[in-house]
C-alpha positions in Angstrom: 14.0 -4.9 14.0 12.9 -1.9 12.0 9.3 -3.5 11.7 9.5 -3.7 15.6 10.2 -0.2 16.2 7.2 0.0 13.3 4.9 -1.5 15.3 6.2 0.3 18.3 5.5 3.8 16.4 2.1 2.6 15.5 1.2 1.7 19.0 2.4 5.3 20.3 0.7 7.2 17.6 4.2 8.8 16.9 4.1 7.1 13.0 4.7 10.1 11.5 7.6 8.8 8.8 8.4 11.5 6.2 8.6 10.3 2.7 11.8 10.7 1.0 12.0 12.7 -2.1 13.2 10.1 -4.5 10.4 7.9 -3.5 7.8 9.9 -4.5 9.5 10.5 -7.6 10.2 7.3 -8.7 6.7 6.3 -8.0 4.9 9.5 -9.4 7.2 8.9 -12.9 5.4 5.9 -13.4 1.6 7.8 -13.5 3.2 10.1 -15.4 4.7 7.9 -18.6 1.4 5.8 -18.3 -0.4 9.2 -19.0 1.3 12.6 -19.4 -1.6 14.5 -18.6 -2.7 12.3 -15.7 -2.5 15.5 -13.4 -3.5 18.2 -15.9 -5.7 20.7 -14.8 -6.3 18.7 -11.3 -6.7 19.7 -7.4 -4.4 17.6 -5.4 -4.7 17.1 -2.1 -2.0 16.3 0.3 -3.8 15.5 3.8 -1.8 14.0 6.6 1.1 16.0 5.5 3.3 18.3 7.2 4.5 20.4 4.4 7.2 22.5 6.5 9.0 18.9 6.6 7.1 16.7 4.1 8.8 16.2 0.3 5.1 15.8 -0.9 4.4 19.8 -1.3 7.7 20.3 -2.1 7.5 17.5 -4.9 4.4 18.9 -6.4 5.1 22.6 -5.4 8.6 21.8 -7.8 6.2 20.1 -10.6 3.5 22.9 -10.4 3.8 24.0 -14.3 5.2 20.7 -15.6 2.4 18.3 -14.3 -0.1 21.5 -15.3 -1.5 21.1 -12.0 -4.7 23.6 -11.4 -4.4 23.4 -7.8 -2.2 21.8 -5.0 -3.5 21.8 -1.4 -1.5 20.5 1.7 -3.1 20.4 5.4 -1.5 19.8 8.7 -2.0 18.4 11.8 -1.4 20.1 15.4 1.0 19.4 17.5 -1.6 19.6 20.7 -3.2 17.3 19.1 -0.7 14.6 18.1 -0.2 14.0 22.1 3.4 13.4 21.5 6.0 13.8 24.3 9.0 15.4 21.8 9.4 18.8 22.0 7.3 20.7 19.3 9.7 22.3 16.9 8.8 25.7 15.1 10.3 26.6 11.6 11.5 29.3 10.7 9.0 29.5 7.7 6.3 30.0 10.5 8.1 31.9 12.7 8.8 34.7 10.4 5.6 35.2 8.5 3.4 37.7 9.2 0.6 35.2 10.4 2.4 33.8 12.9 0.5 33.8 16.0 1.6 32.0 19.1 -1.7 31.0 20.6 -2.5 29.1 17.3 0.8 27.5 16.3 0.2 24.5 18.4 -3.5 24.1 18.5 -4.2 24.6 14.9 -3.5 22.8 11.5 -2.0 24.7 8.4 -3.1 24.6 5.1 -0.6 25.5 2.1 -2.4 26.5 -1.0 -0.3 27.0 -4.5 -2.7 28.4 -8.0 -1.0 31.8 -8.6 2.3 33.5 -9.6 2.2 34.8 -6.4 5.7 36.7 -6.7 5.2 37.5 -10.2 8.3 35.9 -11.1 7.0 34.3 -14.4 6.2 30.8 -12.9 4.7 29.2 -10.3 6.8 26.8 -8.0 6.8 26.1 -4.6 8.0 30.3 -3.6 4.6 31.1 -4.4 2.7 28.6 -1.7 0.4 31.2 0.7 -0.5 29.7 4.1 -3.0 30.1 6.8 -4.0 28.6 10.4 -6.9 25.6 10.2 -10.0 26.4 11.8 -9.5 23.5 13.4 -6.3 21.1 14.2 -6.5 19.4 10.6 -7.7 16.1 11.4 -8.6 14.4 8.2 -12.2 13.4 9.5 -12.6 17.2 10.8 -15.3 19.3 8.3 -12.9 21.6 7.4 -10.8 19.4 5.3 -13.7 17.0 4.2 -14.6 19.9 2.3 -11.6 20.1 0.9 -11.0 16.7 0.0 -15.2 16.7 -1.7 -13.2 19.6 -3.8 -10.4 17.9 -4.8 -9.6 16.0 -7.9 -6.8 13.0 -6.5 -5.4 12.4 -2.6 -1.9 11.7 -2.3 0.2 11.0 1.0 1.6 9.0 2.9 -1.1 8.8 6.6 0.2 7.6 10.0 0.2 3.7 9.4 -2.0 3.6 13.2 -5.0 5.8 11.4 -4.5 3.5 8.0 -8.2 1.7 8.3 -9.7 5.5 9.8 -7.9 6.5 6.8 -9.1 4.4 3.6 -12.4 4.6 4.8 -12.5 8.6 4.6 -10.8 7.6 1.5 -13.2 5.4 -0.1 -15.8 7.7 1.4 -14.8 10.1 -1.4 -14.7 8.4 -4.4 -11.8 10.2 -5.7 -8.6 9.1 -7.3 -5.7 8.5 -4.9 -2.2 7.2 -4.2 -1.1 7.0 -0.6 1.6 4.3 1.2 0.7 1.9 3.5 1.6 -1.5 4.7 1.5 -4.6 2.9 0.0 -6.2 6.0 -3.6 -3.6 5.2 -3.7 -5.7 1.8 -6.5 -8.0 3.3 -8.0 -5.0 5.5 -11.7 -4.7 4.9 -11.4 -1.7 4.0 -8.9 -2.4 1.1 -9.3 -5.8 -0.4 -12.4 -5.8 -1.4 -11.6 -2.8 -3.7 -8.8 -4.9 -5.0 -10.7 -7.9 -5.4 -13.2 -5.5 -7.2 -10.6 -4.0 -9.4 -11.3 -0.4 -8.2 -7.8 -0.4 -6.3 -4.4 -2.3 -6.8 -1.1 -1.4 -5.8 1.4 1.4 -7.5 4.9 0.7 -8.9 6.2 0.2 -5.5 9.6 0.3 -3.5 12.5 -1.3 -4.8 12.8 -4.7 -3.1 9.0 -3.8 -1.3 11.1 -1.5 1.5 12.5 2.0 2.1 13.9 4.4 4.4 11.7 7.2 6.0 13.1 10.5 7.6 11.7 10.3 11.4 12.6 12.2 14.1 11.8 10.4 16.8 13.4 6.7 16.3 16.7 5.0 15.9 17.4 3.0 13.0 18.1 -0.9 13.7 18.8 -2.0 10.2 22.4 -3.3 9.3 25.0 -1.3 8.4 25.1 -1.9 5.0 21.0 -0.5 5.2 21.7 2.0 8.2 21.0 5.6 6.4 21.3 8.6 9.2 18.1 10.2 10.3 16.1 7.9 8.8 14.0 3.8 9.4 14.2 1.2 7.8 11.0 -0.1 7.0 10.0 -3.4 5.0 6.3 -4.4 3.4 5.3 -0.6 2.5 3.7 -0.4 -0.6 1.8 2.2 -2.6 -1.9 1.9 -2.9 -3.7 3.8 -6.1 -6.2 3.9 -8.3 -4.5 5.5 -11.2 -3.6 3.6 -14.1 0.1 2.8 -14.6 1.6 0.6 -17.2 3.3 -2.2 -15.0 -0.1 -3.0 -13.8 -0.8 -4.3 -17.8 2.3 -6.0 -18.2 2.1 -9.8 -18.2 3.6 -12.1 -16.3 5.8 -14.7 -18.0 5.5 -18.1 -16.5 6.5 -21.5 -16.8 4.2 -24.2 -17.8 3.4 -26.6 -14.5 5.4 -29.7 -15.9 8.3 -27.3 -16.7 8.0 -25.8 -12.8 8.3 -29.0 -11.7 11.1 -30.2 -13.6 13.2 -26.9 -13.4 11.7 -24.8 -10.8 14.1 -22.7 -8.3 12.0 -23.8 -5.4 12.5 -26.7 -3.7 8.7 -26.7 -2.5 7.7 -27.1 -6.0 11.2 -28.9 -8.2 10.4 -33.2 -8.6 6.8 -32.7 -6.9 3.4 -31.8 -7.8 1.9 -28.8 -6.5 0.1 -29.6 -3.2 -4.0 -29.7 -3.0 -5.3 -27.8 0.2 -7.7 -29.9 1.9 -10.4 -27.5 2.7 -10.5 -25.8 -0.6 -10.6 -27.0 -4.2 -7.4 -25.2 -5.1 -3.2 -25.9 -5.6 -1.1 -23.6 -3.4 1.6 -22.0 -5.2 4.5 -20.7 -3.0 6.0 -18.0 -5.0 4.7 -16.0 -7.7 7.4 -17.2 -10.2 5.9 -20.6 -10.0 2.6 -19.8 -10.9 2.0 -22.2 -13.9 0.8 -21.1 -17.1 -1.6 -23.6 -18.3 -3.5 -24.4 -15.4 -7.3 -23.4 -15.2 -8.6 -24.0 -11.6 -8.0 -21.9 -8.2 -4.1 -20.9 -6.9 -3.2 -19.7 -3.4 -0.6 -17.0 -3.7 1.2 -15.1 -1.3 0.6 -11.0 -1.3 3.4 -10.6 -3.4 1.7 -11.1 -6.1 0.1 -8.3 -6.4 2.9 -6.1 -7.1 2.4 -8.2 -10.1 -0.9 -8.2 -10.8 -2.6 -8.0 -14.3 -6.1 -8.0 -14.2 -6.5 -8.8 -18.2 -4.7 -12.2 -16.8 -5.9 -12.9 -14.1 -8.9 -12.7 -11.3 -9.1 -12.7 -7.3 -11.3 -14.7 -5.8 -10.6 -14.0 -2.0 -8.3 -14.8 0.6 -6.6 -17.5 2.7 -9.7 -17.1 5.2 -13.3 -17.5 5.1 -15.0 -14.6 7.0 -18.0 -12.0 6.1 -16.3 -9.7 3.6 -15.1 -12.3 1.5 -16.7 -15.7 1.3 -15.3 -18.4 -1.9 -16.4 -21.0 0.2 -13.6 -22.6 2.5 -13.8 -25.5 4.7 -13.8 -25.7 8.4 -10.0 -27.0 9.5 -10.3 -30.9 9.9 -9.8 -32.2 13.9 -7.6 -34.9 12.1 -5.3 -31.7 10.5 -5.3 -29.8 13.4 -4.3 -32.7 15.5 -1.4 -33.3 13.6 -0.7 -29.8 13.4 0.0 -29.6 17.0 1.5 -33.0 17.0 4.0 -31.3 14.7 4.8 -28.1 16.7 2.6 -26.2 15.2 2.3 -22.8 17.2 -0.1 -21.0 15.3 -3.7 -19.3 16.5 -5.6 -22.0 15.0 -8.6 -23.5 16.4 -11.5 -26.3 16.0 -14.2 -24.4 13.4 -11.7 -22.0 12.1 -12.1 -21.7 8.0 -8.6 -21.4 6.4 -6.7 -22.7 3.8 -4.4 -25.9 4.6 -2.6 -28.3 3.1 0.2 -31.1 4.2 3.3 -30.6 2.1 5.0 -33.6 0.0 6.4 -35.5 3.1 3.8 -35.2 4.8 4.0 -32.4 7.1 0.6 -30.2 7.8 0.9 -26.9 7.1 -1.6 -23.3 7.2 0.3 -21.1 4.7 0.9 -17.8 6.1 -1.3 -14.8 3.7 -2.4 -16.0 0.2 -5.0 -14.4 -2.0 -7.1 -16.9 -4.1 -6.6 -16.1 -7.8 -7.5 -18.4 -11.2 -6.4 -16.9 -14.9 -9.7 -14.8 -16.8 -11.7 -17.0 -19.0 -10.4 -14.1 -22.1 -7.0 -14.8 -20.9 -7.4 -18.8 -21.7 -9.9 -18.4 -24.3 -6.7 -16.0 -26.2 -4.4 -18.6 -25.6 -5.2 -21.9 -26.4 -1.7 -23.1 -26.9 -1.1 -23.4 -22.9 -4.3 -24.2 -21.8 -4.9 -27.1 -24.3 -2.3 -29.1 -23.3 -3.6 -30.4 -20.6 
């Protein structure tokens, strides 16, 4: 239900799901044992934030000294300009600064800036952030805060998940290092998997069981009770997106050999069979991630999960469960006699005649187009360094 009222935000431009403070801590903690000075001497960049409400300038604001940041910068968005129909809510940070001005507090964006001991109080934390009105209403694609992202060293926040493509192309545009949340539906976006097929983006450390809860104003939380936290959504699938180097990334995956998987797996799909051949690609299709086998050297299907286990010293992606422009590895067209069947079987799916994906029929016999894999085989150093699994069969 949560994705539902997800979708629902997206469609209504009202995404705007503030990141909890935990979350961005657990996440950043991870850059920051990788590389203690990952954020020394860096401008960072928080676009698409809010930072009257947002936990991003506050995070950073609190970390200032400790990360040895050189700069943090945090831009807002207008409410004029959100089109909205809730009631625009002034704080009383605004309110009671000497810049407030009324024509401007609904029609402009905000920029925080933090650098300076601005109270002279020996350090610099998040008391010593100086604001201004935007020239503008803060749109990320506006010249105003292009500029400011061309003059900053790594973006981080968390956009509106209806601007996410907008987004990773402005993004992408800059050639800077980021980490921002999206969905794990934008993992086969053009505009991001080609950057993780390329190895120039991957996912971060991620949210405990791949969901969270974001503080939103405007929504009511469907999830169960034992999930249901006040003032906040459930949301499942959201993942973090970077280009900074953290240490899970590196960490191996231990696997099973394929004889042992199908003697012992956990999955029924794979325990007392062998692993299914698609028949419009020369590849196995491997369910779950777990089952991935160890000693076998051609093509595997995988679902998106697998990325939030992804080593590229182990392995390599190919492409996708689709054959299309961005990506091609060179998938069939569906066969009339699959599809047939298919539809003989109930299947429901938007399939057609000419369509290029990945299918297969499963060990009794049933056809089947599994739903989101990425195409991966193990690096040639990865078998060529051990020759123990890979010369046994």
């Amino acid at each position: 239900m949560a994705n539902k009222k997800l979708h629902k935000a997206k469609t209504g431009k009202n995404d705007e799901f503030y990141t909890q403070f935990s979350d961005i801590q657990n996440e950043v903690n991870a850059y920051i044992e990788y590389n203690p000075d990952v954020f020394k001497d860096k401008v960072i960049l928080l676009p698409c934030d809010d930072p009257e409400w947002s936990n991003f300038t506050k995070f950073f604001a609190q970390n200032f000294e400790k990360f040895k940041l050189k700069k943090l910068i945090s831009t807002s968005y207008a409410y004029d300009s959100k089109h909205v129909a809730e009631p625009y809510q002034l704080s009383l940070f605004e309110s009671e600064s000497p810049q407030f001005d009324k024509k401007k507090t609904k029609s402009n964006g905000k920029i925080f800036t933090l650098d300076r001991d601005l109270n002279k109080s020996g350090k610099i934390d998040i008391n010593d952030l100086e604001w201004k009105y935007l020239e503008g209403d803060g749109d990320f694609n506006s010249k105003e805060v292009i500029k400011l992202r061309d003059e900053s060293d790594i973006i981080i926040t968390n956009p509106p998940f209806s601007l996410f493509k907008d987004f990773m192309k402005w993004l992408n545009d800059s050639g800077k290092k980021f980490l921002i949340i999206g969905h794990q539906n934008a993992i086969t976006y053009k505009e991001v998997f080609p950057y993780i097929k390329n190895n120039k983006m991957w996912l971060g450390k991620g949210f405990k069981g791949g969901a969270t809860h974001f503080i939103n104003k405007y929504y009511t939380d469907y999830a169960t009770a034992g999930d249901h936290q006040k003032g906040m959504i459930r949301v499942s699938g959201v993942v973090w997106f970077t280009n900074i180097e953290h240490g899970r990334r590196h960490q191996p995956l231990q696997l099973m050999t394929m004889e042992d998987n199908i003697k012992y797996s956990k999955h029924k799909e794979i325990r007392g069979h062998e692993y299914v051949k698609y028949e419009t690609f020369d590849a196995i299709d491997v369910p779950n991630t777990d089952a991935i086998p160890k000693n076998y050297k051609g093509i595997m299907g995988v679902p998106k999960s697998f990325l939030d286990s992804y080593n590229p010293d182990q392995f390599e992606i190919l492409g996708y469960e689709r054959e299309d422009d961005i990506i091609q590895v060179g998938i069939k067209n569906l066969p009339e006699e699959f599809l047939k069947k298919y539809r003989d079987n109930g299947g429901t799916g938007h399939i057609t005649k000419g369509m290029k994906l990945l299918c297969f029929y499963t060990y009794d016999g049933i056809p089947k187009v599994p739903f989101s894999r990425i195409l991966i085989k193990y690096t040639q150093d990865w078998i060529v360094n051990h020759p123990d699994d890979f010369n046994r069969r």
